[in-house]
C-alpha distance (Angstrom), angle and dihedral (degrees) to the residues before:
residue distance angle dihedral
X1 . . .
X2 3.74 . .
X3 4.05 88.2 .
X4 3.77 84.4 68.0
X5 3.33 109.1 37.8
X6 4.14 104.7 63.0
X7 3.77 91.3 57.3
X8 3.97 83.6 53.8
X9 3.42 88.6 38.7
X10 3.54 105.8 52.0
X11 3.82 91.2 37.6
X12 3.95 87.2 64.3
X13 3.33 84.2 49.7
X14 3.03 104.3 53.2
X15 4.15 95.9 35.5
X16 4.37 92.4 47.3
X17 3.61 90.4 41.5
X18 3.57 97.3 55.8
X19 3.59 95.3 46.7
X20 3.34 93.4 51.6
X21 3.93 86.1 51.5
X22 3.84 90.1 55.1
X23 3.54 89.9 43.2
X24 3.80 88.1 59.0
X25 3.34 101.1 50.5
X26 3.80 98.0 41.9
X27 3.44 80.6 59.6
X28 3.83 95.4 50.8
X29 3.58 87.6 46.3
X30 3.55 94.1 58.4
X31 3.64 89.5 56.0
X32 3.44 90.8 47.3
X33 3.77 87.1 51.7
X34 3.81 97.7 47.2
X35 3.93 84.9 48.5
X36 4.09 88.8 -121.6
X37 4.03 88.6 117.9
X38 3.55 89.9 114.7
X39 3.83 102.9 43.0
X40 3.61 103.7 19.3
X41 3.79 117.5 -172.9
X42 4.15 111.0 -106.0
X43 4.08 91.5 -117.6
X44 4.21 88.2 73.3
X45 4.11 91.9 60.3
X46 3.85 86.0 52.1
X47 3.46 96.8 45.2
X48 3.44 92.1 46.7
X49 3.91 90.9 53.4
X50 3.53 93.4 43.7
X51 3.37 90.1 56.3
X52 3.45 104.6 52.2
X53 4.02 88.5 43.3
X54 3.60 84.5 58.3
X55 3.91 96.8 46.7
X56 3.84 92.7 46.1
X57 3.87 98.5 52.8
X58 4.32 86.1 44.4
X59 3.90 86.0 57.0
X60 4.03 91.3 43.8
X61 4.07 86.0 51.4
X62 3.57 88.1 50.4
X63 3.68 96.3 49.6
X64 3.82 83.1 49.7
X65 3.67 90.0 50.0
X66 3.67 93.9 44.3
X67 3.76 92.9 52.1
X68 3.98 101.0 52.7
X69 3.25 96.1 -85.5
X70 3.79 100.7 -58.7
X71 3.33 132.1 117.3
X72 4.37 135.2 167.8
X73 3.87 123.0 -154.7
X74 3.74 90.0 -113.2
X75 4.17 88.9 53.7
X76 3.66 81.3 48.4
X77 4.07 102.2 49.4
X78 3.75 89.8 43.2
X79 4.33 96.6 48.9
X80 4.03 83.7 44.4
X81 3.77 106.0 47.7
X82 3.74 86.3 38.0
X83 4.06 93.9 57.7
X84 4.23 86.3 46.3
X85 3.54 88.8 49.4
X86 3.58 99.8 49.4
X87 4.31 87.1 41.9
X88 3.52 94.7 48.7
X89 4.13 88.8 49.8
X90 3.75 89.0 50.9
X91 3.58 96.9 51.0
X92 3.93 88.0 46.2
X93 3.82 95.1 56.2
X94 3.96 80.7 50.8
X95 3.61 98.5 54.4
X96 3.56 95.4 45.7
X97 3.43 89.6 52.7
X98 3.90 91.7 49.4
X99 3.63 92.8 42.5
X100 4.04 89.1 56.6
X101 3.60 103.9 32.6
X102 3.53 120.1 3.2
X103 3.82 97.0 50.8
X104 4.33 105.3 11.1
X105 3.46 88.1 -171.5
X106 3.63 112.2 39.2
X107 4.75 81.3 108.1
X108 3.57 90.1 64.6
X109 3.64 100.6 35.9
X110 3.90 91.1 45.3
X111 3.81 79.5 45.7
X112 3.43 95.7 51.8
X113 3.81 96.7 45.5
X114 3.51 100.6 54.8
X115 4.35 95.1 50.9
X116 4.00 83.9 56.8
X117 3.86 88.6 49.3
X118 3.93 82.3 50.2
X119 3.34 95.7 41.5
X120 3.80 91.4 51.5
X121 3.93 94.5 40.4
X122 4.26 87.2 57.2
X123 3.67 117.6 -3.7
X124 3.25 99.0 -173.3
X125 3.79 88.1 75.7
X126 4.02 109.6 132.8
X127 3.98 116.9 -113.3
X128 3.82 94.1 -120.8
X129 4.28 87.7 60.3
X130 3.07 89.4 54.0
X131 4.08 98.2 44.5
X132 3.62 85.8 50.1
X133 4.42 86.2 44.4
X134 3.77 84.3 52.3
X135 3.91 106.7 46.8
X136 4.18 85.5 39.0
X137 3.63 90.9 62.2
X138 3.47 97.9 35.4
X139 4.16 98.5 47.9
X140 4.24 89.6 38.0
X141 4.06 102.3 31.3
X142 3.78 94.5 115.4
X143 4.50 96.8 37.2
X144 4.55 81.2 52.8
X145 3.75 103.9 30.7
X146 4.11 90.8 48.2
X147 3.49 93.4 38.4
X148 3.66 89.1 46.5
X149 4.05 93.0 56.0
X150 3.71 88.5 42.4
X151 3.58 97.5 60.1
X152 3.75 94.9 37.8
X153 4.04 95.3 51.5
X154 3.63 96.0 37.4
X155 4.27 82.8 51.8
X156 3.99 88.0 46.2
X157 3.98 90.5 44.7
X158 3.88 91.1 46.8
X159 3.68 95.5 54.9
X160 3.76 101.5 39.1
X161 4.04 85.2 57.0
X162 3.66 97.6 45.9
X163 4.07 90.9 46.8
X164 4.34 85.1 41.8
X165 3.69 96.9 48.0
X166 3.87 91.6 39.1
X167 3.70 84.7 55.1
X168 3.80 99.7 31.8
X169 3.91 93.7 35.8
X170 4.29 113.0 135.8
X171 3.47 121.3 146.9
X172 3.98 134.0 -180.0
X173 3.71 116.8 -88.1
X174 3.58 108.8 -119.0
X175 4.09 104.2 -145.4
């Protein structure tokens, strides 16, 4: 049975994850479009969560479906973290491409966004933190923000398969 389940298994993958990766960046886009890229409005990071949640447990329960109706927590955490893993790329080979092309200066103005929230949050902060702040972000955006996204979807994507296969768990009996 395991023969037949990894071509499944990484077709799922591969199908959930990249809708989940479109879904993403439509929804980037639309921030884009609205011009609220910069400050966008809290509802569009749950959304975007949500929506992934929803998209990994639909391509667990179609592993399940796929696989007579059976389904273990490791089949589960592997299907799951696979489909965030393959979003979370997709959404990275957007951004770079935004970040470069779509919107050249979305570095400096992400840049120069976050030393005013600094400034505001203690503005007693000395110039040469915030020169250092400044050319830290700007030389490193891509190694922290992707990193960043990594960690957090792979942490979403590991905890929506471990609370779906918990939930969704049925394996063969072995007699």
């Amino acid at each position: 049975m395991e023969n037949q389940q990894q071509p499944a298994r990484k077709k799922i993958m591969l199908n959930y994850g990249l809708l989940s990766g479109l879904i993403l960046i439509v929804i980037s886009l639309l921030t884009y479009a609205t011009g609220n890229t910069y400050t966008p409005h809290w509802s569009i990071n749950v959304i975007s969560i949500v929506s992934m949640i929803v998209i990994i447990v639909l391509g667990i329960k179609k592993f399940k479906d796929l696989n007579g109706s059976f389904l273990s927590l490791g089949q589960s955490l592997k299907t799951g973290i696979g489909i965030a893993l393959l979003s979370v790329i997709a959404f990275m080979i957007y951004l770079y491409v935004f970040a470069n092309f779509i919107e050249p200066e979305f570095i400096n103005r992400t840049t120069e966004i976050n030393i005013q929230k600094a400034l505001e949050n203690n503005p007693s902060i000395p110039q040469e933190t915030l020169d250092m702040q400044e050319s830290m972000t700007k030389k490193y955006f891509f190694l922290f923000t992707f990193g960043f996204f990594l960690i957090f979807n792979l942490f979403i994507g590991f905890i929506t398969s471990l609370i779906a296969g918990i939930v969704m768990k049925k394996v063969e009996n072995e007699y």
